[in-house]
C-alpha positions as CSV (number, residue, x, y, z in Angstrom):
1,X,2.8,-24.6,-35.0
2,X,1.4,-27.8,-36.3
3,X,1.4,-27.8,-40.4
4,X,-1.5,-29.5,-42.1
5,X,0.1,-31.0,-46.0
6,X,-1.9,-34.3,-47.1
7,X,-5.3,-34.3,-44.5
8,X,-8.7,-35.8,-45.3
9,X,-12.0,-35.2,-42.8
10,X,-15.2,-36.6,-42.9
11,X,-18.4,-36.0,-41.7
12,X,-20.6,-38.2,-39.5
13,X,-22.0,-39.9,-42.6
14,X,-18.1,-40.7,-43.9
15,X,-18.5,-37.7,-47.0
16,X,-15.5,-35.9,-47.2
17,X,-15.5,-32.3,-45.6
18,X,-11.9,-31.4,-46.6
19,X,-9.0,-33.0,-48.4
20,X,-5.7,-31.3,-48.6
21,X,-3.5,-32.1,-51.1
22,X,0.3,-30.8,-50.1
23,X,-0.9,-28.6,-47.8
24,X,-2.9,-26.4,-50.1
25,X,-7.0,-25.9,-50.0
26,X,-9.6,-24.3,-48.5
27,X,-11.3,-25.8,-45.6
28,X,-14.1,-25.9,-43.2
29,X,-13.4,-27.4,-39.5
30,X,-16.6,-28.0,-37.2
31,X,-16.4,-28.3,-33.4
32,X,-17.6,-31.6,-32.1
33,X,-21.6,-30.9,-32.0
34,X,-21.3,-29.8,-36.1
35,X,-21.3,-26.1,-35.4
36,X,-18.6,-24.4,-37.7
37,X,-15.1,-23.5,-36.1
38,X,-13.6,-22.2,-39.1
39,X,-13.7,-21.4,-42.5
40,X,-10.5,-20.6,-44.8
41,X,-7.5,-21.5,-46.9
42,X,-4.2,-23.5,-46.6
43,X,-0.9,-22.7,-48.0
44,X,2.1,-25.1,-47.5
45,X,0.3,-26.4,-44.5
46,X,-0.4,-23.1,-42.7
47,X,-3.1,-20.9,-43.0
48,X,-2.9,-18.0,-45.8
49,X,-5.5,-15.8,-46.8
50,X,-8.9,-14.7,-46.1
51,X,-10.5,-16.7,-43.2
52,X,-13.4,-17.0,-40.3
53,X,-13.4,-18.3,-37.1
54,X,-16.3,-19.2,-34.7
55,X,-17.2,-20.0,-31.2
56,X,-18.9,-23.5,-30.3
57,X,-22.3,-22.2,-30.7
58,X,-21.6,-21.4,-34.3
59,X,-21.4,-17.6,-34.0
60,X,-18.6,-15.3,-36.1
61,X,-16.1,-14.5,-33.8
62,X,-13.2,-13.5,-36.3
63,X,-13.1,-12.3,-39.9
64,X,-10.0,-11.6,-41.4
65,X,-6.6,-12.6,-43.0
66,X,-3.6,-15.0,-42.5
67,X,-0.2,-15.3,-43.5
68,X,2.3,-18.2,-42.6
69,X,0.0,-19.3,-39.8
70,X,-0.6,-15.8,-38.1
71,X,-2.6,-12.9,-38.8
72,X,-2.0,-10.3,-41.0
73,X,-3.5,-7.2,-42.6
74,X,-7.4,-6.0,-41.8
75,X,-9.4,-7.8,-39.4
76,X,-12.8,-7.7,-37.4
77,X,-13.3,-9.5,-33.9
78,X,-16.8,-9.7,-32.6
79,X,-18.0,-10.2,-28.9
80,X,-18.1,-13.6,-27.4
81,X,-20.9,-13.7,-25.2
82,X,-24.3,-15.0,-25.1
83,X,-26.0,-10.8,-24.5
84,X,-23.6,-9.4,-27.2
85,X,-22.8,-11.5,-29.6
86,X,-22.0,-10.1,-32.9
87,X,-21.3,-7.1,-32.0
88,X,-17.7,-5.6,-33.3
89,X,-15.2,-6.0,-30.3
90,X,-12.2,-5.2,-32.7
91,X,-11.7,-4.0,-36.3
92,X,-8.1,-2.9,-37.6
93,X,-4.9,-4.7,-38.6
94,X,-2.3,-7.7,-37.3
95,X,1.4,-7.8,-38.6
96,X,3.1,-11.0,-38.0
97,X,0.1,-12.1,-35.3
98,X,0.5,-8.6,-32.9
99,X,-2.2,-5.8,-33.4
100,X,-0.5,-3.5,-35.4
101,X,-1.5,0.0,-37.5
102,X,-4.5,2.5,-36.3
103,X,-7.3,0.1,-34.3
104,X,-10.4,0.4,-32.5
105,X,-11.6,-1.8,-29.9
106,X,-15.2,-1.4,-28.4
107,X,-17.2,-2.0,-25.2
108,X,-18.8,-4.7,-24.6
109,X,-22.5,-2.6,-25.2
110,X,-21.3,-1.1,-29.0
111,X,-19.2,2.2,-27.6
112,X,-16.1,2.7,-28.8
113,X,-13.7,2.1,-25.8
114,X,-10.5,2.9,-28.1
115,X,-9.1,4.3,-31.2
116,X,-5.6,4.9,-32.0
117,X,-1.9,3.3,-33.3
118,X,-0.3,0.3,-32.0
119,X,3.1,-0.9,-33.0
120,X,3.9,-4.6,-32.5
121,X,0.9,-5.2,-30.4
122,X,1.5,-2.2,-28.1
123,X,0.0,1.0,-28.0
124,X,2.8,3.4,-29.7
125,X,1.6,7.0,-31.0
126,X,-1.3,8.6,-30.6
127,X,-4.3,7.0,-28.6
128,X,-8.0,8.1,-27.5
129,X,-9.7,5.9,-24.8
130,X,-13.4,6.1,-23.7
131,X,-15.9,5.9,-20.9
132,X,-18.7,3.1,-21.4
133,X,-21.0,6.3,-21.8
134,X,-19.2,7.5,-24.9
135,X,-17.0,10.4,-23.0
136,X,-13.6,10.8,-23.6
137,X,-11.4,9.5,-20.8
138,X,-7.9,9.9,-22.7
139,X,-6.2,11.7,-25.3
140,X,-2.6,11.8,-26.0
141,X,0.5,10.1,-26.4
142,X,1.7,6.1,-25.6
143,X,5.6,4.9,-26.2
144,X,5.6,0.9,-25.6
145,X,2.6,0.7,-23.9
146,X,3.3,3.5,-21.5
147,X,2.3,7.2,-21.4
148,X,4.8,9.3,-22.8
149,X,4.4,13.1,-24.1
150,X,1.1,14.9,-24.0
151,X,-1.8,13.7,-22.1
152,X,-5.4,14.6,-21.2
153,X,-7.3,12.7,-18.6
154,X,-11.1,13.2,-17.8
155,X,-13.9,12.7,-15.5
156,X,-16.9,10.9,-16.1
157,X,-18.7,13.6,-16.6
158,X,-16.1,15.1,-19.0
159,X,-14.4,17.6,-16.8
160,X,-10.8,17.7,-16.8
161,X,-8.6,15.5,-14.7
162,X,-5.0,15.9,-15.8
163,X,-3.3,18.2,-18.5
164,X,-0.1,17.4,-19.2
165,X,3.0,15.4,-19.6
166,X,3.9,11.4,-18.7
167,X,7.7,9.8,-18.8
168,X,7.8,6.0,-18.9
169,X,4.0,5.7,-17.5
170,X,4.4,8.5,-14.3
171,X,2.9,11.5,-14.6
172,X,6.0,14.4,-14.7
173,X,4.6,17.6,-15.1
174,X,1.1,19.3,-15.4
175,X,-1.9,19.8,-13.2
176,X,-4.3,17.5,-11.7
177,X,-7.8,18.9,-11.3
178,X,-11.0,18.3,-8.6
179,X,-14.2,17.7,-10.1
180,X,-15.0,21.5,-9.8
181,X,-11.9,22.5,-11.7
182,X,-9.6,23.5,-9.0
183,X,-6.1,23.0,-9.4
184,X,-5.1,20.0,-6.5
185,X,-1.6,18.9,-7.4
186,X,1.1,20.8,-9.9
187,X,3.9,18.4,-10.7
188,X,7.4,19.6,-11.7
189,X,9.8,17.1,-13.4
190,X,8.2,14.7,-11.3
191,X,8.2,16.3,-7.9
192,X,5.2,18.1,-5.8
193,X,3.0,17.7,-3.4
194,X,-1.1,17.4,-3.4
195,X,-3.7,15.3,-4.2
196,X,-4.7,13.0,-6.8
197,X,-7.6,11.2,-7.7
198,X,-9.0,8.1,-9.9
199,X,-11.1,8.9,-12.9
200,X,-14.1,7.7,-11.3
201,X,-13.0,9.2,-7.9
202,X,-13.1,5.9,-5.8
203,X,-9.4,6.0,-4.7
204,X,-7.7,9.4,-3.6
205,X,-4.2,10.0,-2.4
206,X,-2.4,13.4,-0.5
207,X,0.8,13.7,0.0
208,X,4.2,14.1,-1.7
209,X,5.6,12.7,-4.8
210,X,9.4,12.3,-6.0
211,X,10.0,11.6,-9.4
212,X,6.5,10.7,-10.5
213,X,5.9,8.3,-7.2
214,X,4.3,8.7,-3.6
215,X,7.6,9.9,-1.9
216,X,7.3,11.0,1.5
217,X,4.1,11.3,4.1
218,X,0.9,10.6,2.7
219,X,-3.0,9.3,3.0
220,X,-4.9,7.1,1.2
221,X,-8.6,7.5,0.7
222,X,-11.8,5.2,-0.8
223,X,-14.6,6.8,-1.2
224,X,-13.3,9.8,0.9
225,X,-12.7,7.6,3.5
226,X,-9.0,7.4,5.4
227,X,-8.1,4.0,4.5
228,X,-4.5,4.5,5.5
229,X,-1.7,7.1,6.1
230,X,2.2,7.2,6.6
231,X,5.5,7.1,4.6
232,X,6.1,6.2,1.3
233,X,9.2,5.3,-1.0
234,X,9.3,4.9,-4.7
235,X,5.7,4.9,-4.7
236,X,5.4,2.0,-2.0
237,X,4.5,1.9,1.8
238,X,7.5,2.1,3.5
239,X,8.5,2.7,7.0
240,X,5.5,3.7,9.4
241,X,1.9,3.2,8.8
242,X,-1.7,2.9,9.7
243,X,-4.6,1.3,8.3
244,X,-8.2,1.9,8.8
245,X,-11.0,-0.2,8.0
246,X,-14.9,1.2,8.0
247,X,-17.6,-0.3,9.8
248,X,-21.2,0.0,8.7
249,X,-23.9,-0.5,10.8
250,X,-25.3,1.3,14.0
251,X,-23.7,3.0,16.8
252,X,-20.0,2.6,17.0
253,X,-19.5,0.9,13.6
254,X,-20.4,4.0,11.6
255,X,-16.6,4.8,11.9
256,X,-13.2,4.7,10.9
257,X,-11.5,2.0,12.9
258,X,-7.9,1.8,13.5
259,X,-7.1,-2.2,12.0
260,X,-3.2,-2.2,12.1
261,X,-0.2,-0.2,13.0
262,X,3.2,-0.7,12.2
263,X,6.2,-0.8,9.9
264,X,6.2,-1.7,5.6
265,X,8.7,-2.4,3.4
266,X,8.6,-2.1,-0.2
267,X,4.9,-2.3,0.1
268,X,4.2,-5.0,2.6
269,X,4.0,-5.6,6.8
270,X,7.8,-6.0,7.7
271,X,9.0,-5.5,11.4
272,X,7.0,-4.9,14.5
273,X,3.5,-4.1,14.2
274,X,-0.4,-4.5,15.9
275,X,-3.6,-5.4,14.8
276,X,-6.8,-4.2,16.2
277,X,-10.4,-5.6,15.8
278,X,-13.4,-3.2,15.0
279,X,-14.1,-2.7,18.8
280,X,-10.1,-1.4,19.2
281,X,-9.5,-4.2,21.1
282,X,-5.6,-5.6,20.1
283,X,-5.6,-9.1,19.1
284,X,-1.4,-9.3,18.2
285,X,1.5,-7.9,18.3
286,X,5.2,-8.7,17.6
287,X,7.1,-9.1,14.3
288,X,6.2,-9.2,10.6
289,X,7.8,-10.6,7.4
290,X,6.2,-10.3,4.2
291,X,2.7,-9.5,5.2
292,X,2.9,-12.8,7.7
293,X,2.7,-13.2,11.6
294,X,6.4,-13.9,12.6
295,X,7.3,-13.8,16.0
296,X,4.5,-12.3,18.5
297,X,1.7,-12.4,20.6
298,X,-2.0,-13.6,19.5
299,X,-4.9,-12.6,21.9
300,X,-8.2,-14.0,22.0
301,X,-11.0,-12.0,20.4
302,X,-13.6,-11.4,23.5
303,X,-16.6,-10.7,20.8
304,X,-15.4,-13.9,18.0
305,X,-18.6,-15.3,18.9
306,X,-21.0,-12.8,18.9
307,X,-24.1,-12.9,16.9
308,X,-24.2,-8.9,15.0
């Protein structure tokens, strides 16, 4: 980090802004159209002490304090945008320049996104997150950044999602609820078999799990529609699948269409495989290696040039 010790900075009319004698003063920086960038003191060419920081428009984006060039102790961060500015994005503490102590951060329209402990910048104890509507989406516990211990998921709307227990960021055992309250998926050390669904019920997945991951035969859903369906390992496609793709429109695109077939590997198109266009008609087949075309067949698309 670049020390400051004997410094001098003039204005536009050649008056001294700043002067800094051994590294020690306060000071005021401006960006280059004479707005403000910051506000604070110097201490053996680092900053130390109370300080403020702004964008280039001139507006307060941090309020705090510094020590040895990084932030420490109680702090506020404010929004940077031209709809929300000054509103509080972030008030809590920094140790050594990493978030650090009980926080909360907020949404970008004044609701208070999260509250809770962080340890070295990570999330570490006991944490509440929120919907942008001000219902609670999570309460529990975080180890490193990960769910570990006790958790509580939610709906939108504040129904229950998940009760239960996380290891090392997987869910391990508890219950996953519908949005009627109906139990869909019990998972022991790990292991079951059911379904699961997003907190704002846009991606679903059946089948089985293994140690916390997709394991096994399963589906994939958006929106309740079959977006693909096969085998799993470690939580990745692997072996056979199929993917669908849905088609909007009149007639025979208000459907599920069959868009590929074939085999995966730790998540991606590896080994023999087809591809389909939203009429069914097959435009390749042959061999696969890392989601790319290898060594096939390409057929033309009768309808390429069709006007829909």
């Amino acid at each position: 980090m670049e020390k400051k010790f004997n410094v001098k900075q003039y204005d536009n009319k050649g008056n001294i802004e700043y002067e800094l004698k051994n590294g020690n003063g306060k000071i005021t920086k401006y960006n280059i159209n004479g707005k403000i960038k910051f506000i604070g003191e110097y201490l053996n060419g680092e900053k130390n002490g109370k300080a403020q920081e702004y964008n280039y428009f001139g507006n307060l984006l941090f309020e705090g304090e510094y020590l040895n060039g990084k932030r420490n102790g109680k702090a506020k961060e404010y929004q940077d945008n031209n709809y929300d500015m000054g509103r509080l994005k972030f008030e809590g503490e920094y140790l050594n320049g990493e978030k650090h102590g009980n926080i909360k951060k907020y949404y970008d329209n004044g609701k208070l996104k999260l509250e809770g402990e962080y340890l070295n910048g990570k999330k570490h104890g006991n944490i509440k997150k929120y919907y942008d509507n001000g219902k609670l989406k999570l309460e529990g516990e975080y180890l490193n950044n990960e769910k570990n211990g006790k958790i509580k998921e939610y709906y939108e709307d504040g129904k229950l999602l998940f009760n239960g227990e996380y290891l090392n960021g997987l869910k391990w055992n508890g219950n996953i609820y519908d949005n009627k309250g109906n139990i869909i998926l019990e998972l022991k050390n790990g292991n079951g078999k059911g379904k699961t669904n997003d907190r704002r019920n846009e991606f679903q997945f059946e089948g089985q799990f293994l140690n916390g991951k997709r394991h096994g035969k399963g589906k994939e859903y958006r929106y309740d529609q079959l977006i693909f369906e096969g085998e799993f390992l470690n939580g990745e496609r692997n072996g056979k699948g199929k993917v669908y793709e849905y088609h909007s429109g009149y007639g025979y695109y208000n459907k599920m269409n069959l868009e590929f077939e074939g085999e995966y590997i730790n998540g991606k198109r590896n080994g023999i495989g087809k591809e389909y266009t939203r009429y069914g008609i097959l435009i390749y087949e042959g061999e696969y290696i890392n989601d790319e075309k290898w060594n096939g067949r390409i057929y033309k698309d009768p309808y390429e040039f069709c006007i829909e």
